[in-house]
C-alpha positions as CSV (number, residue, x, y, z in Angstrom):
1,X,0.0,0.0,0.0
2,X,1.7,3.1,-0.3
3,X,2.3,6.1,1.9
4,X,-0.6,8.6,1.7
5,X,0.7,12.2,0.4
6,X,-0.4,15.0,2.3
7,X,-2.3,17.6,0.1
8,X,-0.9,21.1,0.4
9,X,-2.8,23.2,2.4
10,X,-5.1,25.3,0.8
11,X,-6.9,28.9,1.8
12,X,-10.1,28.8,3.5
13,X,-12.5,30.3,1.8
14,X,-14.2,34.0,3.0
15,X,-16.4,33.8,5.9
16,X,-20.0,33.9,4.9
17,X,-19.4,32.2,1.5
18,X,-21.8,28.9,0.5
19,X,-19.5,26.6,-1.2
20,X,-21.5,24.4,-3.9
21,X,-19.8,20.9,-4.4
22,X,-21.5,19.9,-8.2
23,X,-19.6,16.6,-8.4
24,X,-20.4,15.3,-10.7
25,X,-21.0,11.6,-10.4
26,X,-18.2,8.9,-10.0
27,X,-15.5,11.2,-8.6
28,X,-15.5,10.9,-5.2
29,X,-19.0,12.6,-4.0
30,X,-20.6,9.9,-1.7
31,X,-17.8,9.3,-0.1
32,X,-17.7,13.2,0.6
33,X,-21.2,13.8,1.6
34,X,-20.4,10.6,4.1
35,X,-18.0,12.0,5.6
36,X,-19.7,15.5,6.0
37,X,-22.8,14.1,7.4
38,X,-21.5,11.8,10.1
39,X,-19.0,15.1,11.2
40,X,-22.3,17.4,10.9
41,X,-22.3,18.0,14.5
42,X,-18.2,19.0,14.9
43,X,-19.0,21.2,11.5
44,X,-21.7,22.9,13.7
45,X,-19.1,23.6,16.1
46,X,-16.4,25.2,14.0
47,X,-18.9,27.5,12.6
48,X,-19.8,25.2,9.0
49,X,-23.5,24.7,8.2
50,X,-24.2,21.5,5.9
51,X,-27.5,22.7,4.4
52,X,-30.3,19.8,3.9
53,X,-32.3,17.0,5.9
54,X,-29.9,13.8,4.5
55,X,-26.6,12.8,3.6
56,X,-27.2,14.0,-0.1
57,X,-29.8,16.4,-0.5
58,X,-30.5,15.1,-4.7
59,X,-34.1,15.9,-4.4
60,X,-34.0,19.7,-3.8
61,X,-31.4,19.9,-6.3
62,X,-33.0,17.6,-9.1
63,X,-35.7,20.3,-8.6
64,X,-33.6,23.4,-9.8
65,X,-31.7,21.2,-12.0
66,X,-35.0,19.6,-13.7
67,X,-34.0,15.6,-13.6
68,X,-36.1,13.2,-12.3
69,X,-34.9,10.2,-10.7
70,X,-32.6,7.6,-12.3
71,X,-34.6,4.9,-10.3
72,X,-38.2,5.8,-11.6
73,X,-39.9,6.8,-14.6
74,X,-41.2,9.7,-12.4
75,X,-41.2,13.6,-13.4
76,X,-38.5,16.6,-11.5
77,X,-39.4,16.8,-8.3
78,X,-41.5,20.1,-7.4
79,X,-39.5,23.4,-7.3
80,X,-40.7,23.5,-3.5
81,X,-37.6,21.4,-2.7
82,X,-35.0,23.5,-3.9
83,X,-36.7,26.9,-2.3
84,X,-36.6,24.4,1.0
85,X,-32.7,24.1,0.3
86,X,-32.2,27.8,-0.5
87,X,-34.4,28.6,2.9
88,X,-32.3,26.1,4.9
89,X,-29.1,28.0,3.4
90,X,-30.7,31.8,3.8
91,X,-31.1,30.6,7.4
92,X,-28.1,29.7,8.6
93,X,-26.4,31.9,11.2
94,X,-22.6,29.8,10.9
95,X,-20.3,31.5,9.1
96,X,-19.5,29.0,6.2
97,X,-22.2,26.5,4.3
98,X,-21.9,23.6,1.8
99,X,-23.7,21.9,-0.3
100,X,-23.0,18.9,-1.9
101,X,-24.4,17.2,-4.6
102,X,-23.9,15.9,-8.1
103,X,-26.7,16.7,-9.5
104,X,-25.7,20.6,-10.1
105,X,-23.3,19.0,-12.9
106,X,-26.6,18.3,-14.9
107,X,-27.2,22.1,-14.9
108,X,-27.4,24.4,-17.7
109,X,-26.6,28.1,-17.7
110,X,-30.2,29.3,-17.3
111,X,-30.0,26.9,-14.5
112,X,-26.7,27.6,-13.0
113,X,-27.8,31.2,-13.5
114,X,-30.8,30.6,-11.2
115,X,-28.9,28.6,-8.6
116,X,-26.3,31.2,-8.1
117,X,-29.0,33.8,-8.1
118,X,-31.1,32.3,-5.1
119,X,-27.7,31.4,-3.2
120,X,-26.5,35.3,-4.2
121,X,-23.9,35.8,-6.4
122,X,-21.6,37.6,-4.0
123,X,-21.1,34.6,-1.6
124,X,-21.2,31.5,-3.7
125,X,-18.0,29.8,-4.7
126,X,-17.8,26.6,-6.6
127,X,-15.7,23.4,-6.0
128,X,-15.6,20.7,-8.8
129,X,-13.9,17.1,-7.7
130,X,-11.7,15.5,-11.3
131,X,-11.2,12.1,-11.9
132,X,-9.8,10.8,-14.7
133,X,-11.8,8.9,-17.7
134,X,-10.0,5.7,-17.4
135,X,-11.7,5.3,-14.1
136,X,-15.1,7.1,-14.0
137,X,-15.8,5.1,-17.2
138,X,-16.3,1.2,-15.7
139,X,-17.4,2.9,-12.4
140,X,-20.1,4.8,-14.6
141,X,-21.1,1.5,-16.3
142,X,-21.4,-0.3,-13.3
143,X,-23.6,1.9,-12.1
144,X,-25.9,2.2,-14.5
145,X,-25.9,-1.9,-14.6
146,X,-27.5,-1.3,-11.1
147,X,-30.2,0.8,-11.9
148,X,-31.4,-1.6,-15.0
149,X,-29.4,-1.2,-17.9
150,X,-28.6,-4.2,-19.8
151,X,-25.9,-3.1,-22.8
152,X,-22.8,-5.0,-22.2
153,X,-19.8,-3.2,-21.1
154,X,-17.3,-2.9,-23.7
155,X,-20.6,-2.0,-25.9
156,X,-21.2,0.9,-23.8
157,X,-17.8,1.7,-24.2
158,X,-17.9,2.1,-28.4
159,X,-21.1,3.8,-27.6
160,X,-20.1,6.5,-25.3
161,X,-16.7,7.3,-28.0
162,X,-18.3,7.3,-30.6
163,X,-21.2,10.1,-29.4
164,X,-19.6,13.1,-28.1
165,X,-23.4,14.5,-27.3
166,X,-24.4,11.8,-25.0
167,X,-25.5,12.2,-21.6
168,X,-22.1,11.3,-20.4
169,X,-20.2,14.1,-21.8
170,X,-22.1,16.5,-20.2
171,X,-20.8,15.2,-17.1
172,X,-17.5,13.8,-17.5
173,X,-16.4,16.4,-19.8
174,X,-14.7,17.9,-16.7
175,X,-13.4,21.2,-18.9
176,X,-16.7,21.8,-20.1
177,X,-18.2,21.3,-16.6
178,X,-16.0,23.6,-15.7
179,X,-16.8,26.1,-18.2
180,X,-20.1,26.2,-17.7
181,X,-19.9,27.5,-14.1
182,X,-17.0,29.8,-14.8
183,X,-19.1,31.7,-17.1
184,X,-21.8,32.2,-14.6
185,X,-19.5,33.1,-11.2
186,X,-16.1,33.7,-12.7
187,X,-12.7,31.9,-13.1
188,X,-11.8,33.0,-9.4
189,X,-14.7,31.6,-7.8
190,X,-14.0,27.9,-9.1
191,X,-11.5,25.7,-7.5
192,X,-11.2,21.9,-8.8
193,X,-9.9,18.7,-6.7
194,X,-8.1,16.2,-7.8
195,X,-9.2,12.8,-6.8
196,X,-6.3,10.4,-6.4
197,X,-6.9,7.1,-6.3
198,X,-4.3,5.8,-4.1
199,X,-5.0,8.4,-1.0
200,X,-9.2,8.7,-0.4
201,X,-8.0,10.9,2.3
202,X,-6.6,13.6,0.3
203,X,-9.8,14.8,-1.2
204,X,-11.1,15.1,2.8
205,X,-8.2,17.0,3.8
206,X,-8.7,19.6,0.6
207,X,-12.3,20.1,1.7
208,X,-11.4,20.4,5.4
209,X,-9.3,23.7,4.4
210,X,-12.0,24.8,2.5
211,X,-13.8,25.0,4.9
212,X,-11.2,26.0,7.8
213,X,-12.0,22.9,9.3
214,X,-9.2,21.2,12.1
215,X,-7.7,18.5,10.0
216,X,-9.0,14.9,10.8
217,X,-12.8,16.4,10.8
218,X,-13.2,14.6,8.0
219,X,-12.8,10.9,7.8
220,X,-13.6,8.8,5.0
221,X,-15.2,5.4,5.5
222,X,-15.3,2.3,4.6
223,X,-18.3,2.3,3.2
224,X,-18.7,-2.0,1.2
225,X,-22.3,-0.3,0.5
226,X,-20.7,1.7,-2.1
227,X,-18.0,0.0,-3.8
228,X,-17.8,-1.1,-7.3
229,X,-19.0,-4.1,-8.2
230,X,-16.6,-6.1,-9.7
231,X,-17.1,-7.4,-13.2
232,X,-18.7,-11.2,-12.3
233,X,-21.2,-9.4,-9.8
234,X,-21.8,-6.8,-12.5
235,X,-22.3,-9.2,-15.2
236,X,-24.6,-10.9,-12.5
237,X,-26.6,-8.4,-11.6
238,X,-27.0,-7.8,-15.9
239,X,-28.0,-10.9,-16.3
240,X,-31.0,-10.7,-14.1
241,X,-32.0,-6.9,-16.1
242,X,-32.3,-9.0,-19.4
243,X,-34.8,-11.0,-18.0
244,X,-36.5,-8.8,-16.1
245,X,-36.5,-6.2,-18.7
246,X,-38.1,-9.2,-20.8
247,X,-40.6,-9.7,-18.7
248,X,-42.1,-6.1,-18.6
249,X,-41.9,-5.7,-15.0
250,X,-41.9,-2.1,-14.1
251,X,-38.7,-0.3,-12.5
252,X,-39.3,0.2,-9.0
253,X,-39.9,-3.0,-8.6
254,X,-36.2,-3.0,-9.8
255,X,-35.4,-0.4,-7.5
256,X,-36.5,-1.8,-4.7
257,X,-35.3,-5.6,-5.5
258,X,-32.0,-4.7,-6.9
259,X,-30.6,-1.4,-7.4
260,X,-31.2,-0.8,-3.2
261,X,-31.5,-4.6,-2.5
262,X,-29.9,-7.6,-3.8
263,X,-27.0,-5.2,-5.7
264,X,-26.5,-3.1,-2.4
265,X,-26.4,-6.4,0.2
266,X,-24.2,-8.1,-2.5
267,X,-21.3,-5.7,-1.8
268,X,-20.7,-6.9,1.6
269,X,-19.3,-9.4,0.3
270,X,-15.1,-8.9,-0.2
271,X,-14.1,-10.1,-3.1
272,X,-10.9,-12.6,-3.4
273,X,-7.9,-10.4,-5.1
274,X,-8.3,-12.5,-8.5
275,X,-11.6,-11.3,-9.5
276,X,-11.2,-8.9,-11.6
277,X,-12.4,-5.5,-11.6
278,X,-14.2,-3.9,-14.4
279,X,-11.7,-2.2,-16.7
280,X,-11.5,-0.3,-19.7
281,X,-10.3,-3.1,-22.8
282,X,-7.1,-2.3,-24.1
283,X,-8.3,-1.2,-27.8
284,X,-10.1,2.2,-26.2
285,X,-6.8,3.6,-24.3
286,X,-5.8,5.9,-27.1
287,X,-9.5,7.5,-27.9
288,X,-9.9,7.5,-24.1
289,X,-6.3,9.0,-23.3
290,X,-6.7,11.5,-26.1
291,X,-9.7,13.4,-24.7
292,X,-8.6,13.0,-21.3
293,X,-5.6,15.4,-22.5
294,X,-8.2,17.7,-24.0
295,X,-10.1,18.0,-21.0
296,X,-6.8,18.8,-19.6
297,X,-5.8,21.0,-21.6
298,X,-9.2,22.8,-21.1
299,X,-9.1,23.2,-17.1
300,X,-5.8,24.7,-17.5
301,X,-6.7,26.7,-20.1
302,X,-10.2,28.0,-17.5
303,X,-7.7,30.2,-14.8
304,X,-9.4,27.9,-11.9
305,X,-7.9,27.4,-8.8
306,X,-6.2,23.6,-8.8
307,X,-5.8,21.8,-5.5
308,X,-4.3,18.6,-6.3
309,X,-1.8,17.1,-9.3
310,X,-3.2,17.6,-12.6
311,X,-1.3,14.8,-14.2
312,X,-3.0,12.2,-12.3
313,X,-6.2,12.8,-14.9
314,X,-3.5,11.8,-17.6
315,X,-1.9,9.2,-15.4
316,X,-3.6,5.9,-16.1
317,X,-3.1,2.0,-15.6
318,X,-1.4,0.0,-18.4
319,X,-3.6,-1.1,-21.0
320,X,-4.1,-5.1,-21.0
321,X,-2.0,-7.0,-23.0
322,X,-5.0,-8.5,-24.9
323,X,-7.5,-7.1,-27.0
324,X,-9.8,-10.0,-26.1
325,X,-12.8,-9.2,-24.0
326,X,-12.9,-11.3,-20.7
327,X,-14.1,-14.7,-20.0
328,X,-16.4,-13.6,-17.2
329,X,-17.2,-16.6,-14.8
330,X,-19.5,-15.7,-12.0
331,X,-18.3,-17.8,-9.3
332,X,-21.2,-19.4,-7.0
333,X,-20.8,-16.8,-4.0
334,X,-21.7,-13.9,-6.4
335,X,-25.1,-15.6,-7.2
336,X,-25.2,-17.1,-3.7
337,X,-25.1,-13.7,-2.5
338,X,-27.4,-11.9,-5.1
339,X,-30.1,-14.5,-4.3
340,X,-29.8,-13.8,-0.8
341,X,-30.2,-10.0,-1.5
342,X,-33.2,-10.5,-3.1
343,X,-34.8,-12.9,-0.4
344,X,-34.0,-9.5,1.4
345,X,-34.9,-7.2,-0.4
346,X,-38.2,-8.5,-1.1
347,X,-39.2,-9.5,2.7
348,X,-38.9,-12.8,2.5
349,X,-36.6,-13.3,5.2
350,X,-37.4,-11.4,7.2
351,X,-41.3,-13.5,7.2
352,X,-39.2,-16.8,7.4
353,X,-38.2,-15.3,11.3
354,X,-41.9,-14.7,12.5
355,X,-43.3,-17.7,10.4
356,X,-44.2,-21.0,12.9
357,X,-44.8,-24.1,11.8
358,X,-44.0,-26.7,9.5
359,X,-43.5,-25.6,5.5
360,X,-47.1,-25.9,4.2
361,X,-47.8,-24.4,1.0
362,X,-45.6,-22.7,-1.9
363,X,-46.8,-20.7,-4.4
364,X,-47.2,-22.3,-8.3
365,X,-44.4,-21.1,-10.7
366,X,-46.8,-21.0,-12.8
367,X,-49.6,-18.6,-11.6
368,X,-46.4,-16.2,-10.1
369,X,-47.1,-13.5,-13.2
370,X,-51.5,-13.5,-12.8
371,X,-52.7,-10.7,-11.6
372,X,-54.2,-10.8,-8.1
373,X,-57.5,-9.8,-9.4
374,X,-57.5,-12.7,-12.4
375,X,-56.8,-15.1,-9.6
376,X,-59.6,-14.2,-7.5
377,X,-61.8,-14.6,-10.3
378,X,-60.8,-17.9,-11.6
379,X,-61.0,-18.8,-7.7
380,X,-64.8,-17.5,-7.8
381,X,-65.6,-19.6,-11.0
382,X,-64.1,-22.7,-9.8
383,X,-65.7,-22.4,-6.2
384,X,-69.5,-21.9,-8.5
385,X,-68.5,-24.5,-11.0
386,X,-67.7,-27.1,-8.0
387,X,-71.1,-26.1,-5.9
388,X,-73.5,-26.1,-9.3
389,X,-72.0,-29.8,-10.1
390,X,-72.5,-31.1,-6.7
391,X,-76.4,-29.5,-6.7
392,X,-76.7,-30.8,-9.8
393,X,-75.1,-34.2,-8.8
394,X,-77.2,-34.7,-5.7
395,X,-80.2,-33.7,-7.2
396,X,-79.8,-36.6,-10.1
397,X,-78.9,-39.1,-6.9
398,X,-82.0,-38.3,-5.9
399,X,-84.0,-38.6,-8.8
400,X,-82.7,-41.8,-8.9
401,X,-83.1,-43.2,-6.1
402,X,-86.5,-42.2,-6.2
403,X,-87.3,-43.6,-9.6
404,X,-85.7,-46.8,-7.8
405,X,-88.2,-46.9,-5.5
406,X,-90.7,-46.4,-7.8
407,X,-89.3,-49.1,-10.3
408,X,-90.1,-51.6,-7.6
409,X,-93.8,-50.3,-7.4
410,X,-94.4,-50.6,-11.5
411,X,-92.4,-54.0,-11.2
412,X,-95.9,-55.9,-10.8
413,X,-97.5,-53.7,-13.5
414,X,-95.0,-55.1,-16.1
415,X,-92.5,-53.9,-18.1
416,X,-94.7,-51.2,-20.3
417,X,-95.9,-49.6,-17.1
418,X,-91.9,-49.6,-15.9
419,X,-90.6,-48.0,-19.4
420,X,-93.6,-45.1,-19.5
421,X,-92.9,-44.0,-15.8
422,X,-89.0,-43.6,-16.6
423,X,-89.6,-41.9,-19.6
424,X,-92.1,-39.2,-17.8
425,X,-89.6,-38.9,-15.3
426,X,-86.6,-37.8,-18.4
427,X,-89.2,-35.5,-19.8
428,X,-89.7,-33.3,-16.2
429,X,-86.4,-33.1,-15.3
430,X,-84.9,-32.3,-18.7
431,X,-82.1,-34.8,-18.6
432,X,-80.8,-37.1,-20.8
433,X,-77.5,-38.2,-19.1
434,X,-77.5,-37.4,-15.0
435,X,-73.5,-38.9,-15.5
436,X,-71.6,-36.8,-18.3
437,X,-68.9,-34.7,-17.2
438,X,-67.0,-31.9,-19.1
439,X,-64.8,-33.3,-21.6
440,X,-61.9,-31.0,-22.2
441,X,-63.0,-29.9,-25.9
442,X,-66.0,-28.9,-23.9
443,X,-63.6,-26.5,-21.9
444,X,-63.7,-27.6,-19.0
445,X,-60.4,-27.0,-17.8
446,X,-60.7,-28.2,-14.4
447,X,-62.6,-31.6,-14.8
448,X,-65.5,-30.7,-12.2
449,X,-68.5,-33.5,-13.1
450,X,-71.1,-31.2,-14.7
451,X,-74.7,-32.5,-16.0
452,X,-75.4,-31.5,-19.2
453,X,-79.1,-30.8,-20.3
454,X,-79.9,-31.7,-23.9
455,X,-80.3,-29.0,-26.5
456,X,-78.1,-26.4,-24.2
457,X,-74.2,-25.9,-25.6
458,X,-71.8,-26.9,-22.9
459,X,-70.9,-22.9,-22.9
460,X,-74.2,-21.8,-21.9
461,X,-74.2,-24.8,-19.1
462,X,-71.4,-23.5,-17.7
463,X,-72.8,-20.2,-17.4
């Protein structure tokens, strides 16, 4: 492991300024807001206000920024959100205030324009967290694996290089993030962070003297709930989206079974060193390493305040010998541990504890995708099928016992008398055959015994 490098200490910034963290996503921001949150209270004390109600306050700021939710099919939340956020902020009597979030990446300039107009333009400054491409791009896919997306990996990859206007780029285009806000509050109210890799604690200690917080305030977790997945559990987890994509099942059903259940209890899991990560293939390192330099290029070229090595963007792993994509084989714990995510996520563990008793009943395969309302009916109709055929049954005992008893009456009267007696009888009752049941070309599909009266279809019987 090696030896953590101390980030250079950088100025606070002016008392009474609200510092914006806008991300974006997959450099760093969870961890951040983590470690903000669980120090809220020692932030309180050295005079720093973290505006909103939770550890990441995306709803207010979906509002101003006008996305819904990546885990519904839901519209922006209402605009009452953000003028919550702004009211919180307005509020505050501490000296310094942040907000984190990476939804203020997805904001364009009538937007940023708004956002630094209800913060005021006089106190807002701007802090942007850099990662480079070579690893935002697997974390990125991974990520989007978990919220239902089913395109395979090094698909997504020819995808995302060969369509400079995809959602993507207006987030991981770091210089043209950048631009964006520079041109609403100015070069010297932007400062970028560096992420490196190989010291998490670096990016805390940068935002502690932002903030002119005592150094250790911050202290970045290990947080299994939010790692990576590695490329068997991702291909896992994309596995399961094909089919339940195929199957038309709505996505918060997906939300709630995967993204925040079986894909989020999975990562407690450690993985053995020798399953691999999910990495960029060797054949997009030059496309990939060539706009990393323009992005570069581009945040040099902005006049922002740098905290941090530039050349780590640049700096990437060695591409893999091999062209070839990998042979993923999902070893048995990954799919042990997904299934027991979804038992999870879905309650059914939680009803094995309280359940007594001896296993009784399980629920069909087969009847798994009919509606609850379908299955009430065909209940109802089975329950009236079953009670008319026993009526009817019972009734045709009867009859013939009776005509039994009366069989032995006409006995002395001959066999005439008999045969006109049991033909009066056929002619009141209406029935020719007290014994037929349903055949299945009749329809009958559960094989209840049925009379059927002559010169009635076996549909209108049934009804």
């Amino acid at each position: 492991m090696s030896a953590a490098r101390q980030a250079p200490v950088v100025a606070a910034v002016p008392a009474g300024t609200r510092l914006v963290h806008i991300g974006p996503h997959k450099t760093g921001t969870t961890a951040v807001q983590n470690a903000l949150w669980d120090a809220r209270w020692s932030l309180l004390e050295q005079g720093v206000h973290l505006a909103g109600k939770s550890r990441h306050p995306s709803k207010d700021v979906r509002a101003v920024a006008e996305q819904s939710s990546p885990y519904d099919v839901d519209k922006p939340p209402s605009m009452r959100h953000w003028r919550d956020l702004v009211n919180d902020i307005r509020g505050t009597h501490e000296s310094r205030v942040i907000v984190s979030s990476e939804f203020f990446a997805w904001a364009c300039r009538e937007q940023i324009e708004r956002i630094v107009r209800d913060l005021d333009a006089d106190r807002i400054r701007v802090v942007v967290t850099l990662r480079p491409l070579v690893r935002v791009m697997p974390s990125m896919w991974q990520q989007n694996v978990q919220q239902g997306r089913t395109v395979a990996f090094e698909d997504w990859v020819r995808d995302v290089l060969a369509d400079p206007k995809r959602p993507f780029w207006t987030l991981e285009r770091h210089d043209a993030l950048v631009e964006r806000w520079v041109a609403v509050v100015g070069r010297d109210r932007v400062t970028g962070v560096v992420v490196d890799d190989a010291d998490h604690g670096a990016v805390m200690r940068s935002f502690e003297d932002l903030l002119g917080l005592r150094r250790g305030t911050l202290i970045p977790e290990r947080d299994l709930m939010n790692r990576s997945l590695t490329m068997a559990e991702a291909e896992a987890v994309r596995a399961f989206n094909i089919g339940f994509k195929a199957s038309g099942l709505p996505l918060d059903l997906h939300t709630r079974t995967m993204r925040f259940g079986a894909a989020q209890l999975m990562k407690r899991r450690i993985p053995p060193p020798d399953e691999a990560p999910v990495a960029l293939p060797g054949w997009a390192y030059p496309d990939v390493a060539r706009i990393q330099r323009d992005v570069v290029a581009g945040i040099k070229a902005s006049g922002i305040a740098i905290v941090g090595d530039l050349q780590l963007l640049e700096a990437a792993p060695p591409a893999p010998a091999s062209d070839r994509g990998p042979v993923v084989a999902i070893p048995p714990e990954v799919v042990g541990a997904m299934g027991m995510g979804l038992l999870a996520a879905t309650g059914a563990s939680r009803q094995a504890s309280v359940t007594k008793g001896p296993f009784k009943y399980a629920e069909p395969a087969e009847i798994t995708r009919v509606p609850t309302y379908q299955l009430f009916g065909a209940l109802g109709l089975r329950a009236w099928r079953a009670t008319v055929g026993r009526i009817g049954s019972l009734r045709s005992r009867g009859k013939v016992i009776e005509d039994q008893g009366s069989l032995g009456s006409l006995a002395a009267q001959g066999p005439a008398a008999s045969a006109e007696r049991m033909r009066d009888t056929d002619s009141e009752t209406g029935m020719t055959d007290v014994s037929r049941t349903m055949s299945a070309s009749d329809g009958a599909s559960y094989g209840e015994s049925m009379p059927v009266k002559s010169g009635i279809s076996p549909a209108r019987a049934r009804r």
